[in-house]
C-alpha positions as CSV (number, residue, x, y, z in Angstrom):
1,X,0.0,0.0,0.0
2,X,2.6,2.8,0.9
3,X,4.9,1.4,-1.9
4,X,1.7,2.2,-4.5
5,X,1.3,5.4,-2.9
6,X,4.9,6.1,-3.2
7,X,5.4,5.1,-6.8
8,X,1.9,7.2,-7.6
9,X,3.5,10.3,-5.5
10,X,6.9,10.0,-7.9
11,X,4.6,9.6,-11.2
12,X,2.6,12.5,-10.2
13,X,5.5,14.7,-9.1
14,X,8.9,13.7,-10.9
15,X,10.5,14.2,-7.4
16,X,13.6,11.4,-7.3
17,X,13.5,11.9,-3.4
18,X,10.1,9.6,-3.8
19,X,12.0,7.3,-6.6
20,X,14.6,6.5,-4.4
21,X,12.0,6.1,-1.2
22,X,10.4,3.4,-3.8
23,X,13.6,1.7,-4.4
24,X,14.3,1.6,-0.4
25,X,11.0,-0.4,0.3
26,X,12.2,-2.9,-2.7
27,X,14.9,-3.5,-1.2
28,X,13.5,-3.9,2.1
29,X,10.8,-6.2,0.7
30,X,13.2,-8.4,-0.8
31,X,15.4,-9.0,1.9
32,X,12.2,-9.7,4.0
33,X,11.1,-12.0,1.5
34,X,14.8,-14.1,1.2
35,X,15.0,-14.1,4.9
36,X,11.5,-16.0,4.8
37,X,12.7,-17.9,2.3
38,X,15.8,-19.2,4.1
39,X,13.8,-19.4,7.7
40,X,11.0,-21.7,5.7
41,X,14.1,-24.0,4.1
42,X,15.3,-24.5,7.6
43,X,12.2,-25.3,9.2
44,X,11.9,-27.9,6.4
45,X,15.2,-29.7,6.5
46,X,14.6,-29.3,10.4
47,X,11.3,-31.6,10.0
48,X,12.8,-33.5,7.0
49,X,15.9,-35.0,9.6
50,X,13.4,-35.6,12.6
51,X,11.3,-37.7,10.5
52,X,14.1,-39.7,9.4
53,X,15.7,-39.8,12.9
């Protein structure tokens, strides 16, 4: 939601301070989103070598 309004805000107004506040929640979304991905792997491989224990 604040990404769309920030991207909307930068369309509207040009202003490459907004641009590079988009870019910062990017980035910020894809760590989140790798750091998820590598928590879910572990909980995974966690199960994966109880069950076979």
């Amino acid at each position: 939601m604040l990404k769309e309004f920030v991207w909307k805000t930068f369309e509207n107004t040009g202003d490459v301070n907004y641009y590079m506040f988009y870019r910062e929640i990017e980035e910020k979304n894809r760590k989140m989103s790798e750091s998820s991905a590598a928590d879910e792997a572990a909980v995974s491989n966690l199960m994966t070598n109880t069950i076979l224990a």
